[in-house]
N, C-alpha and C positions, 0 to 999 in steps of 0.2 A: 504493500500500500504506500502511494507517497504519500511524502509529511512535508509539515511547511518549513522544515530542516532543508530537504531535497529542492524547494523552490525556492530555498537565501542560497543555496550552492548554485542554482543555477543562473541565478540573476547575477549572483553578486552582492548581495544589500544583505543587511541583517534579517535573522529570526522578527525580531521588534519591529523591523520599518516593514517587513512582507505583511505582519499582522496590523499594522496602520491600513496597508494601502487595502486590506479586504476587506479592513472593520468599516473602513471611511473615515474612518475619524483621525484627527491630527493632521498637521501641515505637509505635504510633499509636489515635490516638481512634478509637473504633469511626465515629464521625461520619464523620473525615477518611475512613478504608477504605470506609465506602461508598459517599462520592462518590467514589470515586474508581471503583470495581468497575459505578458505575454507567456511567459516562462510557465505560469499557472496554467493555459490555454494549452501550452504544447507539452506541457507534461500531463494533463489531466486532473490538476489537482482538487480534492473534495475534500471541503473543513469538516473535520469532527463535528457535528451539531450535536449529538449528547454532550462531550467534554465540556464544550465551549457550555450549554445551558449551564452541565454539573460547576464552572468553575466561576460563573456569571451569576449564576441562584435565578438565573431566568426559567420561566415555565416552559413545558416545550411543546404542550399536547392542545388541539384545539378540539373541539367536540362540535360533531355535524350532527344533529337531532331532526330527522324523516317522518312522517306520518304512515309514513309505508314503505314497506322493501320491494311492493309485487306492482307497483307502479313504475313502469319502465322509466320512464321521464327521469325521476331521483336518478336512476342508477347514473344516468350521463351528467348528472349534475354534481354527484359523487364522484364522479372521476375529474371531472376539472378541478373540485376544490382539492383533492388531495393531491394534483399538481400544481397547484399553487400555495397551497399549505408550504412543501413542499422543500418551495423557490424560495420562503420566508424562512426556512429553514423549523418546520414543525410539523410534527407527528398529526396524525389526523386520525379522532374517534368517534367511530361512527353510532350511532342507538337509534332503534325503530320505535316510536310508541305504541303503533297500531291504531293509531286515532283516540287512543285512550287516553283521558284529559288525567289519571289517576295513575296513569302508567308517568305520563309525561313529566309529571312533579315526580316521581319518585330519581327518575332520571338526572334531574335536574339535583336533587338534595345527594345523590351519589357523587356526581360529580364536581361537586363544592369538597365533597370530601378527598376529593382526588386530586385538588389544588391545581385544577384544569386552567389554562390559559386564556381560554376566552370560548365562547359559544355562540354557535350558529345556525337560527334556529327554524324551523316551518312549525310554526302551533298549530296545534288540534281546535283550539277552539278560540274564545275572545276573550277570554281567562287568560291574564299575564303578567297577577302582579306577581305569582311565584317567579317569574323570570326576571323583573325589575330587581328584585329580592336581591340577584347577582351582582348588584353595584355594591352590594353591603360587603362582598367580599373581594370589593376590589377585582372582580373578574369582566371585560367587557362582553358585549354581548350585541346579534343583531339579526333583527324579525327579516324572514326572507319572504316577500312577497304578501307582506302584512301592513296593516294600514290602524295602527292604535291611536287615537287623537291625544292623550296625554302621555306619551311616551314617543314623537314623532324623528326624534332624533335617533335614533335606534333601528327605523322600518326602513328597510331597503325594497321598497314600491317598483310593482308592473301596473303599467298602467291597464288594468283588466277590462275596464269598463268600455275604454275607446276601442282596445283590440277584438273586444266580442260585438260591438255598434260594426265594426266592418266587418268582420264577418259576415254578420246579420244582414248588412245592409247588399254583399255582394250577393246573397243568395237572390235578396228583393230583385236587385238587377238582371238576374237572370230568370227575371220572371217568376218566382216561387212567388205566391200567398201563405198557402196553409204550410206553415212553419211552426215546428213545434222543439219543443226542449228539455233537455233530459239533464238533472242534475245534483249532486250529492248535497250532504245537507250544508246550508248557512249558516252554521256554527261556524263554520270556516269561509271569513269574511271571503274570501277571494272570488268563489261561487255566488253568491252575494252581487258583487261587482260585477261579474259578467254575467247575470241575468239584467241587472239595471241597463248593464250596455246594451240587450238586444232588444229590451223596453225600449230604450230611446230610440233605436232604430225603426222599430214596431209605429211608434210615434211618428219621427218625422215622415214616413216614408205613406203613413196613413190606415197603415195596414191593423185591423183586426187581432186581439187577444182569444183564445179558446183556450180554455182552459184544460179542454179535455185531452190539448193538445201536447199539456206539460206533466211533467214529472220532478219530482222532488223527493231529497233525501232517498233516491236511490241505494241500492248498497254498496259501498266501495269497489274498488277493483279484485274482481276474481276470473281469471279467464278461463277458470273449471266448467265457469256454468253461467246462466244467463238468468238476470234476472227475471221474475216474474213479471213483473212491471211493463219493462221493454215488452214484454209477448204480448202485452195485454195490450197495449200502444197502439201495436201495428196488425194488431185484429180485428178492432174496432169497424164497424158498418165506414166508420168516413174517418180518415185517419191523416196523418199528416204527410207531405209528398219531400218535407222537407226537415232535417231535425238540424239543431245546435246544440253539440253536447261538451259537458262544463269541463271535461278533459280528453285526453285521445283514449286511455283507459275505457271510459266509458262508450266513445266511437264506435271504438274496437266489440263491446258489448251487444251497443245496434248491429254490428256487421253480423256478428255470430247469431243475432234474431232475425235478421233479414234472411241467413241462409236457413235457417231450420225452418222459416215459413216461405221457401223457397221466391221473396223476391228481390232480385237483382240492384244494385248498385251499380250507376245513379241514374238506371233505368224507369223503377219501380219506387227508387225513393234514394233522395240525394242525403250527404254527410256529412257534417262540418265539425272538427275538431279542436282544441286547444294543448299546446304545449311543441308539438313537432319531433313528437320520440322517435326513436331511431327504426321502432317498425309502421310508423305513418310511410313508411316511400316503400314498405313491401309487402303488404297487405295487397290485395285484388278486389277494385280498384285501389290503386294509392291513393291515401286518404288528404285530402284539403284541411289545411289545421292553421293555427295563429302559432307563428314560433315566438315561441319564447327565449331568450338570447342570455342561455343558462350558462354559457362560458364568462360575458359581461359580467352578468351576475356575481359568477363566484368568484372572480377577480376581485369586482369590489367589496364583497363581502369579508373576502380575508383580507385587504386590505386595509380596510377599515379597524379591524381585530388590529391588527400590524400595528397601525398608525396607532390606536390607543393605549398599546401595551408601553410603545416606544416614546413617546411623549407626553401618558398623560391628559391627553387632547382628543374630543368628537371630530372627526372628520364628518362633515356635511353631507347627509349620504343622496344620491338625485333620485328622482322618478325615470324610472326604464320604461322604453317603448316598446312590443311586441311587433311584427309583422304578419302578412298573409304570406302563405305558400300553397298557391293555387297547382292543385295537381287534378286526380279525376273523378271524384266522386261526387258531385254538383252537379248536374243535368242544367243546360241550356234552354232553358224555356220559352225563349224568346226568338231562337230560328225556326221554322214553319219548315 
């Protein structure tokens, strides 16, 4: 393994000024830093990150807390942060709640005990003073894709409500009415927001509410089996030609209803998705979804952590924008 013994023998410079120029800290010639970064570069060299926490009394572990593990979406959003964890030089731990608002606080009080670094979190529910609780122990912390009004400094926001109003609104465009929507419960504001966006859409656009056309608090993601709801949806005497559902998870659900009652996508009835998981492009039809720009995300999520452990300091966290990814499951209603 090289050590940073083998990168002062090959620059030249001391043990002491090679650990200046990696740390950043203290005065050097930019000359000196780059031979120095060079010599690192062509030997390969990787600092101890335990040592340096054990010899610093820095924390080293950051804790990623999921609502689910069987929701594809997380899984890719799990892998950027623990490459970026990573780059900051920290361990990444991960815990599922299950949607359990009684799981989630146990989680939470373990890992106070565990003198965790900082947490990163998707809640279960609207319940979060357990999670403010964290500043008492000097741990930072920050809501991913959560919108708390007394705690705003902390929520790192998608903007839900615009990216579901376009979706909604693109389906209008292509001529869809009878649109309908399928979604888990509003305990979890986010669902919440992206129903209000397809009201506004619904709204501007003039279009008609049915009620018989929605679903709510469906059951979370199981791709064993289908819920009964959905079946019930799309058996109905007059049913809807077009659905909005509150993630790809649940898309994926419709798909699997639409083929047990043999009909066709987005022949029989179009599909609109949210988040852009990695099996929305290989499904049949590939599924049209709002991506969600879960790399951005986790960037500044640990970032953030970063910035607060090392300063001290709230960094200002923004409102993130989603996009469309129009692929094939939307029926064009408007060419004759």
């Amino acid at each position: 393994m090289v050590t940073i013994k083998d990168v002062a023998k090959k620059c030249g410079f001391s043990v002491c000024t090679v650990s200046r120029a990696l740390s950043g800290k203290g005065y050097l010639k930019e000359e000196t830093r780059k031979k120095i970064m060079e010599a690192v570069e062509e030997l390969n060299y990787r600092p101890n990150t335990l040592a340096v926490n054990l010899k610093t009394g820095r924390r080293q572990t950051l804790a990623l807390i999921l609502p689910s593990l069987t929701n594809i979406f997380y899984t890719k959003l799990e892998q950027y942060m623990e490459s970026f964890a990573s780059e900051k030089g920290y361990l990444l731990y991960l815990s599922n709640t299950e949607y359990s608002l009684e799981k989630e606080k146990q989680v939470l009080e373990n890992l106070i005990g565990m003198d965790i670094a900082g947490v990163i979190i998707f809640t279960t529910s609207g319940e979060h003073e357990h999670i403010k609780s964290l500043s008492k122990f000097g741990i930072p912390y920050v809501y991913m894709n959560r919108c708390f009004e007394d705690d705003m400094e902390h929520c790192l926001r998608l903007n839900n409500k615009k990216a579901a109003y376009e979706a909604v609104n693109y389906m209008i465009r292509l001529g869809h009415q009878k649109i309908g929507g399928v979604f888990q419960s509003f305990s979890n504001g986010t669902h919440r927001e992206r129903y209000e966006g397809m009201m506004d859409a619904f709204n501007a656009c003039g279009l008609s509410y049915r009620p018989d056309f929605f679903l709510f608090d469906v059951t979370p993601e199981d791709m064993g089996s289908t819920p009964n709801q959905i079946l019930n949806l799309l058996q109905q005497p007059e049913r809807p030609e077009a659905i909005f559902a509150c993630n790809d998870m649940m898309a994926f659900n419709i798909y699997r209803a639409a083929y047990i009652l043999g009909l066709r996508i987005p022949d029989h009835l179009s599909v609109f998705g949210f988040d852009d998981c990695i099996m929305a492009s290989f499904v049949t039809p590939p599924l049209s979804t709002v991506s969600v720009p879960a790399k951005q995300m986790s960037s500044i999520a640990v970032d953030f952590i970063h910035h607060h452990i090392q300063t001290k300091t709230i960094k200002e966290l923004p409102s993130v924008n989603a996009s469309l990814v129009i692929r094939n499951s939307v029926k064009n209603l408007t060419i004759s």
